[in-house]
C-alpha positions, 0 to 999 in steps of 0.5 A: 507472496499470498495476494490476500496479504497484499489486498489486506494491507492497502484495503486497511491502510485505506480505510484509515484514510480520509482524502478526497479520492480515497473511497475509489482507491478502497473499492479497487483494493479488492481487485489488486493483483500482483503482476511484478517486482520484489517485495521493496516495490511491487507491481500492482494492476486494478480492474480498471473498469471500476471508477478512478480516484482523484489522487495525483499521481504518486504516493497517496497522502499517508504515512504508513510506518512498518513495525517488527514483531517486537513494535520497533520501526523498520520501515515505510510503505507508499502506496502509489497511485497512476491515473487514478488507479492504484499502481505500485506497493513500496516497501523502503526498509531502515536495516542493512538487509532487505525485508522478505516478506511484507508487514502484516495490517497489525504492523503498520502504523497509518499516520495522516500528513 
């Protein structure tokens, strides 16, 4: 899985957010690295001399809805964060068979709770 692809995806969900710790989760975006896991739940590690957010542990608080090709809904991502830092990218799918590959910026819809 390219690791630009995933750095897009969580830098442009995060740019869309606006939650206290959310600028500290955008900066680290840029250091994501993938380091285990399928594509329903990867693995992320961060540079971690970079500052920590303020987010709880768990999903950031944002609902993310992935889109096919055609705009029809097939999922959900959480982006979900462990002591301030961002630690895992969750891909839950609605079909009978797992995704294989991660939506792209354009097919994901960010709504705020």
């Amino acid at each position: 899985m390219p690791i630009q692809r995933v750095r897009d995806l969580i830098e442009s969900v995060l740019r869309q957010g606006d939650f206290p710790g959310c600028d500290e989760l955008v900066r680290q975006a840029s250091s994501v690295e993938v380091v285990g896991g399928p594509i329903t739940m990867i693995d992320l590690r961060v540079d971690h001399a970079l500052a920590p957010s303020v987010v709880a542990d768990g999903p950031i608080p944002l609902d993310l809805i992935a889109s096919d090709a055609a705009g029809d809904p097939i999922g959900v991502l959480l982006i979900w964060v462990e002591r301030g830092y961002l630690s895992c990218l969750e891909f839950g799918w609605w079909s009978d068979d797992p995704p294989v590959q991660l939506p792209s910026v354009g097919q994901v819809r960010v709504i705020r709770k």
